[in-house]
Structures are given as structure tokens and as C-alpha cells.
N, C-alpha and C positions, 0 to 999 in steps of 0.2 A: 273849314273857314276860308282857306286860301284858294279853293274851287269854287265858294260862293262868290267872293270878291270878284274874281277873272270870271265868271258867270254873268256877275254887273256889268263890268267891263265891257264884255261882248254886247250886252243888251244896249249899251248906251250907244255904243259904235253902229249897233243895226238900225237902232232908229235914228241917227241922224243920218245913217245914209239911204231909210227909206224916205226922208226930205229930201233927198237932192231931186233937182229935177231932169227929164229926158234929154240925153243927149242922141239923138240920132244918128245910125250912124256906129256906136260903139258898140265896137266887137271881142272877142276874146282874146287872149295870148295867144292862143294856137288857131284864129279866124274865126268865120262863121261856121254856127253847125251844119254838119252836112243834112240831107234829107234820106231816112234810115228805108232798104231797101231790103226786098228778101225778106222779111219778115215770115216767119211759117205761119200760112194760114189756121184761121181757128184755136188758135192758142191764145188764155185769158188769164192775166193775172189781177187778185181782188184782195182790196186793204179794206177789211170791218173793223170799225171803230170801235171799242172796247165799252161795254157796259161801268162805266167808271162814276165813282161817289164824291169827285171832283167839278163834273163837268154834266150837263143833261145835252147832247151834242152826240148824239148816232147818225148811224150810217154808212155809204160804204164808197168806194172808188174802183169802179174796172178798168182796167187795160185790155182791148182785144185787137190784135191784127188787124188791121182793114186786110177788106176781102181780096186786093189786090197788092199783098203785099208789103204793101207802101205807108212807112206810119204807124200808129196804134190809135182808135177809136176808144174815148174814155167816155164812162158814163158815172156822171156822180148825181148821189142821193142824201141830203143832207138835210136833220133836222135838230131841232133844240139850241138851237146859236143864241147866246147869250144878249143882254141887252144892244138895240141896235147902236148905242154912244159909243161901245167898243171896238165896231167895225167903221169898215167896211171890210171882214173878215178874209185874211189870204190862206191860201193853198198852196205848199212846197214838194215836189221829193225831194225827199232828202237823204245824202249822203249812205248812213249808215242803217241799219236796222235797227228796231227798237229793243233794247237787251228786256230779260224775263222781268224786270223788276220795272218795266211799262216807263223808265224816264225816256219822255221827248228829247233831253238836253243831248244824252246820248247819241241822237243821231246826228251830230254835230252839226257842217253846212249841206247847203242846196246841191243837189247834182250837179256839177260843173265839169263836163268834160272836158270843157275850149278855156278853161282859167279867165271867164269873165269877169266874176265877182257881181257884186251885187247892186255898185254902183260906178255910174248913173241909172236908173232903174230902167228896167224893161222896154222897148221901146213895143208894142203889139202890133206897128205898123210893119216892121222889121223882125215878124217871129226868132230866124236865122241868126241874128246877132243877138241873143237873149240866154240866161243858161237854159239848159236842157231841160231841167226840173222845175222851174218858175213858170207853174199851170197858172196861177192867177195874173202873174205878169203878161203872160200871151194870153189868155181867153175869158181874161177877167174875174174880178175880186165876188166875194160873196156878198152879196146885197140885202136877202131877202129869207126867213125862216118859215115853211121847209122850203129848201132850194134844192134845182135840179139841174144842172146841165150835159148836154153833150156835146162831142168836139173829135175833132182826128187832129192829133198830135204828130206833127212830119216829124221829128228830131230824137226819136225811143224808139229802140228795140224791144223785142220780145225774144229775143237771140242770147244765152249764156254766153259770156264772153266779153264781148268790146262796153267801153265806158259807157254806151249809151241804154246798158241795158236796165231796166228799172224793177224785174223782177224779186232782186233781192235787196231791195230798198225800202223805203218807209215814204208813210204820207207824213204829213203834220199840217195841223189846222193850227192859225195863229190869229191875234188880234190886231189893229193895223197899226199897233207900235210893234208889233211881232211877236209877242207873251205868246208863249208855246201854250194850247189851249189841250190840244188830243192828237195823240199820234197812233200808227199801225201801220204792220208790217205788210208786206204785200207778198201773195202766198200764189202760186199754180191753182186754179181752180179748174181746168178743161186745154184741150188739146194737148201737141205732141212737140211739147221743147225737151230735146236732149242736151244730155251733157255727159262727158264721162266723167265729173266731179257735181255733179247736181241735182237737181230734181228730173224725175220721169214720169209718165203718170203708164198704168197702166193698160192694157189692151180696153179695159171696159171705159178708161177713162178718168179712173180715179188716181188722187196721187201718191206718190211715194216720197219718202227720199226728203230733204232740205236744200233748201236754194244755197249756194255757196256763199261765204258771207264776204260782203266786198273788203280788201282795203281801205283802209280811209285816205279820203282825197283831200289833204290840206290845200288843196292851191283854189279853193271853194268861195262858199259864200263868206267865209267867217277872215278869207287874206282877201278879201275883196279890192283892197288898195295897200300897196305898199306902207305908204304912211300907219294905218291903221294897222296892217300885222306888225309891224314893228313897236306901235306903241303894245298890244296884246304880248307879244314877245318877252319885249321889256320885262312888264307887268309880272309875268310867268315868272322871269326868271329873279327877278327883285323878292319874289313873294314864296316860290322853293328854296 
């Protein structure tokens, strides 16, 4: 009960800071993201959306290198989105991976490497000051059932290792008060990302192995504002 409550809590806090509006200009605790270089060519990682009796919303989300290193080229494939009164449907990574038992809630907030948070929202004209993980904040919200986009993403690795990497992260499709709709994990499907704690894929190409599972980064979408983790905080600690 005291996880549903602080679950509310969260939920109320996110939608009114999906109302605020653009400030331009607004950057992270730790600055603007940088632009991710070195990327190992040919390396893809792919979140399939779960055949789920919840939701009629398949599909799938790739990450591949751009050819020149530079970035990760995503290709998304989306279909069954729910009535369109609920959108204009957003796209996250997020945070943590999806545990076996398929709760979105679990993967707590949005990739934040630069401790943005979540508001003022996204500015698209300023990728670089936006978090890392807020695909629909940079290249736009879901509008249309089946939807498809592509895009190269400057600010994500395909590199084990530094924050920006999204291979052992999760998608999550929401509604645009944020209701966690469908989420999936994102897995190695082709080329050669090592790690001496991770996944490898083999000579033929196939893979092996498990992606290391990240830390969780509170300093995310969910502390978005001081004021707001504090009131969460509170909340937490009144109700344990």
C-alpha cells in the first residue's frame, strides 16, 4: 500500500512537470551532454516490446552506431497505440531494466547522466541540454498508429561503461500524462561490444552473456527538482 501511494505521488509530480513549459537554455547539474564518439561500428542493440494482455502496442526500438562512429542511429517501429485522446504518446530510456516480472515502474527514471531532470521540459531546439534518454523530448512525441521513425541520436553510447550507455537500459512507452503503457529491455542483437563484465556476441555473431545491470541513478527524472524530491522524500519517509 505504502509503494502504491509514493507510486501516486510520483505520478502526480510527473505530470505537472510535463505542464511546465520550455525553458531554453536549461541545462544539467553537470552541463550539456556531450556528443558520444568512438562508438564501435556495427554494434545494435534492440528493445521488442512484449506480447502483453494489458496493452495491444508491439513493436520494436534499435540502436546502431552510425557508420562513422558518431552517435547511435535508432529505428522505431510501432503499432497498436491506444486511443489517440491519450496521446500524444512519449518514448523514454529509462534508468534501470525491466525486472522478469515485466513492471515498467521498476525501471524507475529517465536516463540522466547531466542530472537534468525533467523539468522545464526538453527544449528539441537544444538536443545537448535535454537528458540523454528523452527520445520523444529531442525527436518527437508519438502521433500516429502504426508509427515509424528514424533519427541519429548524438548523446548514447553503444560502449559498456560510461553513463551514456543505453544498452543495459529499458524503453518505456507512456501516455502524455506519462501512465507507463509498455516497456523492454534492450538486448545485443549484432556486432562486437565487449566488456570483461558483459555481453559479447560470438565470432558468428550471435550473443552471449548478459548486459551488466546498471546502478540506479537517483539524481534522474523522478529528483527532477529539488523541491519535488524532497516533497517524495518526505512522503517515503512519513509512510516507512
Amino acid at each position: 500500500m505504502y509503494l502504491a501511494v509514493l507510486a501516486t505521488a510520483l505520478t502526480g509530480l510527473a505530470v505537472a512537470d510535463a505542464a511546465a513549459p520550455i525553458v531554453p537554455g536549461t541545462t544539467g547539474q553537470l552541463g550539456d551532454a556531450a556528443v558520444v564518439q568512438g562508438n564501435p561500428v556495427g554494434v545494435t542493440y534492440t528493445a521488442v516490446l512484449p506480447d502483453s494482455p494489458t496493452t495491444d502496442i508491439r513493436g520494436s526500438i534499435a540502436g546502431t552506431t552510425n557508420a562513422n562512429g558518431t552517435g547511435v542511429n535508432f529505428n522505431i517501429n510501432l503499432s497498436g497505440l491506444p486511443d489517440p485522446s491519450l496521446g500524444p504518446f512519449l518514448y523514454h530510456i529509462h534508468d534501470q531494466p525491466v525486472p522478469t516480472n515485466g513492471n515498467c515502474t521498476a525501471t524507475l527514471a529517465h536516463q540522466d547522466p547531466y542530472v537534468r531532470g525533467e523539468v522545464p521540459p526538453c527544449d528539441p531546439t537544444q538536443p545537448q541540454t535535454c537528458q540523454s534518454g528523452d527520445l520523444a523530448g529531442k525527436h518527437g512525441n508519438i502521433t500516429t498508429s502504426p508509427f515509424q521513425i528514424s533519427f541519429l541520436e548524438l548523446y548514447l553510447s553503444t560502449v559498456q561503461g560510461p553513463a551514456s550507455f543505453f544498452g543495459n537500459r529499458s524503453i518505456v512507452i507512456h501516455t502524455s500524462n506519462t501512465t507507463r503503457l509498455t516497456c523492454a529491455n534492450f538486448t545485443l542483437t549484432s556486432g562486437n561490444s565487449t566488456s570483461s563484465n558483459g555481453t559479447a556476441p560470438n565470432s558468428n555473431g550471435t550473443v552471449t552473456g548478459t548486459n551488466p545491470v546498471p546502478s540506479p541513478f537517483t539524481a534522474g527524472a523522478a529528483a527532477a527538482i529539488v523541491s519535488a524530491g524532497a516533497i517524495v522524500a518526505g512522503l517515503a519517509a512519513f509512510l516507512l
